[in-house]
Each structure stands twice: as C-alpha cells, then as structure tokens.
C-alpha positions in Angstrom: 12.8 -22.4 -2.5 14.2 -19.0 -1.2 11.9 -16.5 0.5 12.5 -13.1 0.3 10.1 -9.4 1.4 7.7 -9.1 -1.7 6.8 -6.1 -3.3 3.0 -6.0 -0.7 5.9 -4.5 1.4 5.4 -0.7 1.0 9.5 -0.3 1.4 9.4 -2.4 -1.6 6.7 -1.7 -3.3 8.1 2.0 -3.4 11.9 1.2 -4.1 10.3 -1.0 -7.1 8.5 2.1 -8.8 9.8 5.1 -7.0 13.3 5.0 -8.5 12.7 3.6 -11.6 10.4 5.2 -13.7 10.5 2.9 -16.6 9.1 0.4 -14.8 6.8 3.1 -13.1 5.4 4.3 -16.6 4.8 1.1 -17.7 2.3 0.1 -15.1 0.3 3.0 -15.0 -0.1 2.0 -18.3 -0.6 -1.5 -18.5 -2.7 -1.5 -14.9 -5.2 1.9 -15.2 -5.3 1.4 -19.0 -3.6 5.0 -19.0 -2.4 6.4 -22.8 1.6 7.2 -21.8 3.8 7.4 -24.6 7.4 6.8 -25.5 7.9 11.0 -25.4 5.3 10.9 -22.0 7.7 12.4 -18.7 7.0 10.6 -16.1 8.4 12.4 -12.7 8.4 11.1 -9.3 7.6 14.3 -6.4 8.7 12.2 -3.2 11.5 9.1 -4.2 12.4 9.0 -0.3 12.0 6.6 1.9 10.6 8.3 5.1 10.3 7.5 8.6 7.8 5.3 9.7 6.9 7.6 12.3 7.8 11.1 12.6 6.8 13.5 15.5 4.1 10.8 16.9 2.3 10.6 13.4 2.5 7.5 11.2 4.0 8.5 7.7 2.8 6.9 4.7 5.3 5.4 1.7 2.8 7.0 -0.8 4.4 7.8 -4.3 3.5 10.9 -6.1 3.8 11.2 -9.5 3.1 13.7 -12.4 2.8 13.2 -16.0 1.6 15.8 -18.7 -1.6 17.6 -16.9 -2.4 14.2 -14.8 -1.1 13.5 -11.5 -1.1 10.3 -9.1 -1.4 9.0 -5.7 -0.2 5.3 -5.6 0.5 3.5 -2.5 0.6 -0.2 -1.3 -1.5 -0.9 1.4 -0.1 -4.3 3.3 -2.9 -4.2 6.0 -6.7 -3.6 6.5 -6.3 -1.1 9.9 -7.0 2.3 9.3 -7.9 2.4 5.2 -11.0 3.4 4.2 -13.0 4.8 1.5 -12.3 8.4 3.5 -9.1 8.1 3.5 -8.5 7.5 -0.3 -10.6 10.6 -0.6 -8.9 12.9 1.9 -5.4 12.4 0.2 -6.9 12.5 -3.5 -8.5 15.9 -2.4 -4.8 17.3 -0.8 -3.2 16.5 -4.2 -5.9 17.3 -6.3 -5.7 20.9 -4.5 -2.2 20.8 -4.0 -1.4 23.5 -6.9 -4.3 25.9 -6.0 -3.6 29.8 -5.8 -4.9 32.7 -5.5 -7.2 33.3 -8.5 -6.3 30.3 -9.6 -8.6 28.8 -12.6 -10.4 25.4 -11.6 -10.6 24.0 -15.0 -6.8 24.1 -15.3 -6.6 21.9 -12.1 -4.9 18.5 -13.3 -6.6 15.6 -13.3 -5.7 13.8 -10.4 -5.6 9.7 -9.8 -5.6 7.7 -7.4 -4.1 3.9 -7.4 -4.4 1.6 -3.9 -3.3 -1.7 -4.3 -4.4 -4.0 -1.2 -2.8 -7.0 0.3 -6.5 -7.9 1.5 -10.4 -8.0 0.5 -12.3 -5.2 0.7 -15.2 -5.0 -1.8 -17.8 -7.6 -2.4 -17.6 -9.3 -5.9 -14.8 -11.6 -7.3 -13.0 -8.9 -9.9 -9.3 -8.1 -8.3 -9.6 -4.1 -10.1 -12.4 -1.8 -9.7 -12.6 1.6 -10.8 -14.4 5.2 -9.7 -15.4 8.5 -11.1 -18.4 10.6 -10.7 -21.3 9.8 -12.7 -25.1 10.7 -12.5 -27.1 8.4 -10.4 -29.6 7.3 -13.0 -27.5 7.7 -16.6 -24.3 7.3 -15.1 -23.4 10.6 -17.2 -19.4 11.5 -16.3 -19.7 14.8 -14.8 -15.5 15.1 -14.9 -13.0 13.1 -15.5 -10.6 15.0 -12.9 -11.3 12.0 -10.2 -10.5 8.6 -10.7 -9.5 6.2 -8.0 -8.5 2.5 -9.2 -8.7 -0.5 -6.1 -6.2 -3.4 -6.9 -7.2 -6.5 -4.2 -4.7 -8.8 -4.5 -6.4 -11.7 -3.3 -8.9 -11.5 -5.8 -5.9 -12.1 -8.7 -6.2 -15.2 -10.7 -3.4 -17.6 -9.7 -2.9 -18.5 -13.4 -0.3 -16.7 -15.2 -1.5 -15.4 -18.5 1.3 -14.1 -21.0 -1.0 -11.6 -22.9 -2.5 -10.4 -19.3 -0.1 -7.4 -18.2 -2.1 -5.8 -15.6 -2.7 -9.3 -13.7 0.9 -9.7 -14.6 2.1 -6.8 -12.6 -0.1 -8.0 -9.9 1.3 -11.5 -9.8 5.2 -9.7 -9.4 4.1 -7.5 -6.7 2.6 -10.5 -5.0 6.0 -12.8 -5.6 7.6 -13.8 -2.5 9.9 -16.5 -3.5 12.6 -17.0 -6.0 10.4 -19.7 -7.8 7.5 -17.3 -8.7 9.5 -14.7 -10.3 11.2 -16.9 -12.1 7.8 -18.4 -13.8 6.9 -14.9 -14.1 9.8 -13.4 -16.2 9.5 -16.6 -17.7 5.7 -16.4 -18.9 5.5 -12.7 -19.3 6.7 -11.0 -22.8 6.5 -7.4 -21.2 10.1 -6.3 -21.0 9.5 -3.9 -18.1 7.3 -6.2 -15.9 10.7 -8.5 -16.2 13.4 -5.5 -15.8 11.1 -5.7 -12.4 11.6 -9.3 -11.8 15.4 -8.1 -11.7 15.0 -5.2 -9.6 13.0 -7.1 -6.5 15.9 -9.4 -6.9 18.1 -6.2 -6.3 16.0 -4.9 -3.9 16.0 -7.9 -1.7 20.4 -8.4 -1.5 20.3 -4.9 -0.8 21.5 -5.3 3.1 20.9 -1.4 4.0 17.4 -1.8 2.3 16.8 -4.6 4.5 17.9 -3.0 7.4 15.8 -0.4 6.8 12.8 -2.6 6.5 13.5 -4.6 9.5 13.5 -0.9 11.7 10.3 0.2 9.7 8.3 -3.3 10.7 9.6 -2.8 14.3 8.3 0.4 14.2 5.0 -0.5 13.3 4.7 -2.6 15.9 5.7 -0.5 18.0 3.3 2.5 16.7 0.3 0.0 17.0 1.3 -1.0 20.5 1.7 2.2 21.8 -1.9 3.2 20.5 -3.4 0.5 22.0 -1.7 1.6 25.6 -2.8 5.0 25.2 -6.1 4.1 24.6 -6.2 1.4 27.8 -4.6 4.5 29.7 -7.6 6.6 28.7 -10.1 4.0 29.4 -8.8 3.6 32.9 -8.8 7.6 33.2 -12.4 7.5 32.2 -13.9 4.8 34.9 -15.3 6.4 37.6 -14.5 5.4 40.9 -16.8 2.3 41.8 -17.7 1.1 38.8 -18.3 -2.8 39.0 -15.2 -4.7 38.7 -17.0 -6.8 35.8 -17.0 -3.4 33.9 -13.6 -3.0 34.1 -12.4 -6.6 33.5 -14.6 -6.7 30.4 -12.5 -3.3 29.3 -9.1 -5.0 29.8 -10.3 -8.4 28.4 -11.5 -6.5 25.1 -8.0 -4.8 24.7 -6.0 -7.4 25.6 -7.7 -9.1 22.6 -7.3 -6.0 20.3 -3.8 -6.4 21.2 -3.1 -10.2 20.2 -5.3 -9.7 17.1 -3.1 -7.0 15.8 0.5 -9.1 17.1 -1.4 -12.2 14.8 -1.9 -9.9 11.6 1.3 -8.9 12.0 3.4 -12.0 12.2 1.2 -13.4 9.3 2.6 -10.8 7.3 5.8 -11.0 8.4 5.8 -15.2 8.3 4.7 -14.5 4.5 8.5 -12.3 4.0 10.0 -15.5 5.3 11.1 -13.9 8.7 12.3 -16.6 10.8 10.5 -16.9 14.7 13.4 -15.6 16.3 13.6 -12.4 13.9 9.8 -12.3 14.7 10.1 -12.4 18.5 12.1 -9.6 18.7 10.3 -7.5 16.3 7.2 -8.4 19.2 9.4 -7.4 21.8 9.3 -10.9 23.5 13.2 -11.3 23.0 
C-alpha cells in the first residue's frame, strides 16, 4: 500500500484546486450546493505557492476565487493552532471589502464566501458540514445573503463511500493518503471531476519539485512554531523580577517545555499520516 502527502496538506490541497479550475468549479458546486454553470468563469486571484514565512509573518495558502458577482476564501486548515471563529471573520471581512472605493455603492459589494475545510473537530454535533449567514435571533429572517461561511470537519465524514454523495465524495479525496483509497474512490464515484482529481493528487505527489517544496514548507513550520515558543520563554524570563521563588520559575519552564513537545507530537502525527519516514521526520525536528 503506497503512502503519499494527501490533499489535508495545504501545498496540496491548493495545487489540487488552485491550478485547475475544472475541478475547482466543480466542488464549489457539489460541496456549498452553489448554482455554477457550464458558461459560469471561474478565476483564481492568487494560483502561487507562497512562502511559508515571509518577513517574520506566517503566510497562509488561502485560494481566492471569483465567479460572476460572488467571491471566495477557501483554505485547508491541517491543524487546530491559531484558527478560530475570529479569524474566519477577519479574512472574510478583507475580501468582502477588498473592492471598496471611494463613493463606492454597498449594495454592489459581491457576495463574498467563505469555505474552511479542517483536518480536526471543532464544533459539537456529529454532521462533517455546517453552514452560517446572518439571521434574526428569534425568526431566523436572512438579513443578507452577502456572508456565508461553510466549516468542512473532516473527521466527522462518514467512512462509507456513497456513489450518489459528491460533497462527502470530495471530502473522502481530500482525505486519501494512500494509493488504495483513491483507487476505491475513482472507482465508486461517477463524478468525472472528483476522478480527473484522483489523477491529479497522483500527479501532484511524483512531482519531485512539488515535494521539495513541501518538505521546506513543513520544516519551516516547525521552525516558525519553535521560534515562537523561544520568544515567548525569552519574554517570560525578561519579565521575572529578580527574586522571585525558584518554584515560580521552574513551573514557567516546565509549562513551556510541555507546550513545546505537544506542538513536536501534533506535528509528527501529521507528518507520520503523509508517510514520512522517522529519519525524514528527525530532521524536519532538528534532532538530525
């Protein structure tokens, strides 16, 4: 059974639906229920691949997207640190403002959407998709449609493949991480894009400059994470005043120490699940 980086990856996950817009188009609409069609432009506003980090600030793979008076924010989230429902809202509110001018009209703002797809829990209830917009309190009247923000937890997707399902579908071939799976999936689905991206994670994975550029991007994160938490056990130790107990100041270290190891366990569970070998993973620690 070969292994290979899944699409939870957000190099990936953006290579997948950043540069083929076929297969872009067709899960918006199969996965937000979204009306596209066959005439429907779909155009992609950032198909890059950026740095992880650029000038000390950690860049996300985000893809933005436009269609006829509707745009989108769709990103992959691999891991739990730093998302949050303030977040979503931050970067729905840059590109829902993105096109404001002077005396600009706010009715002929476009609707903007946001898509998140997790590689973790993070909403009570068992249903993998849940949707937002804002509604009265009490009638749950629609005061616009212009926000909508759609939560994909991963975990929460029913391990049974189901032909006639496409949004679980998708979910299922984002999810793939061996040779095996995708096979069962082109095999089960009858949606001709979801298997086109069968192919393409296939592609995506014998790609050895893609590769290299996700080996440099995990390192990186590592790296990012690390040098957070040193900063912060820099500022701590700045902060104790001369004196202090000594208990203080082991409980201080102690508390980092195992914010430190909790973030190197996350990560090489994650990177276990690509199929890294312990060798490759040790040096992406910094231990080799």
């Amino acid at each position: 059974m070969d292994k290979f980086i899944p699409a939870t990856h957000d190099v990936v996950f953006k290579a997948l639906f950043a540069t083929n817009t076929d297969i872009l188009k067709a899960f918006l609409r199969d996965v937000i229920e979204l009306p596209l069609a066959e005439e429907d432009k779909v155009l992609v506003r950032n198909p890059e691949i950026v740095p992880l980090v650029v000038d000390g600030k950690l860049c996300r793979l985000d893809i933005h997207v436009e269609t006829d008076k509707r745009k989108f924010n769709i990103e992959m989230q691999a891991r739990r640190q730093g998302f949050s429902p303030e977040r979503i809202l931050f970067y729905w509110s840059k590109m829902y403002a993105s096109d404001v001018r002077e005396s600009a009209v706010y009715e002929t703002l476009d609707r903007t959407i946001s898509v998140n797809v997790l590689n973790f829990s993070f909403l009570e209830g068992e249903e993998y998709h849940t949707s937002f917009s804002i509604r009265d309190d009490r009638e749950y009247k629609q005061l616009t449609d212009k926000l909508s923000i759609h939560l994909f937890e991963l975990p929460k997707v029913p391990k049974e493949l189901k032909a006639n399902d496409d949004r679980q579908m998708w979910m299922r071939l984002i999810m793939a991480d061996t040779e095996e799976v995708l096979a069962m999936i082109k095999d089960t689905t009858t949606n001709p894009e979801i298997k086109k991206g069968a192919d393409k994670i296939r592609e995506i994975n014998a790609d050895i400059a893609l590769r290299e550029q996700i080996w440099a991007r995990d390192k990186a994160l590592y790296d990012y994470w690390n040098d957070m938490n040193v900063a912060r056990r820099e500022g701590v130790e700045q902060g104790l005043e001369q004196g202090r107990e000594e208990g203080i100041e082991l409980g201080i270290q102690q508390g980092i120490d195992q914010g430190r190891e909790s973030l190197s366990n996350e990560l090489m569970a994650m990177w276990r699940q690509q199929g890294r070998s312990e060798e490759e993973i040790a040096v992406l620690l910094g231990k080799k």
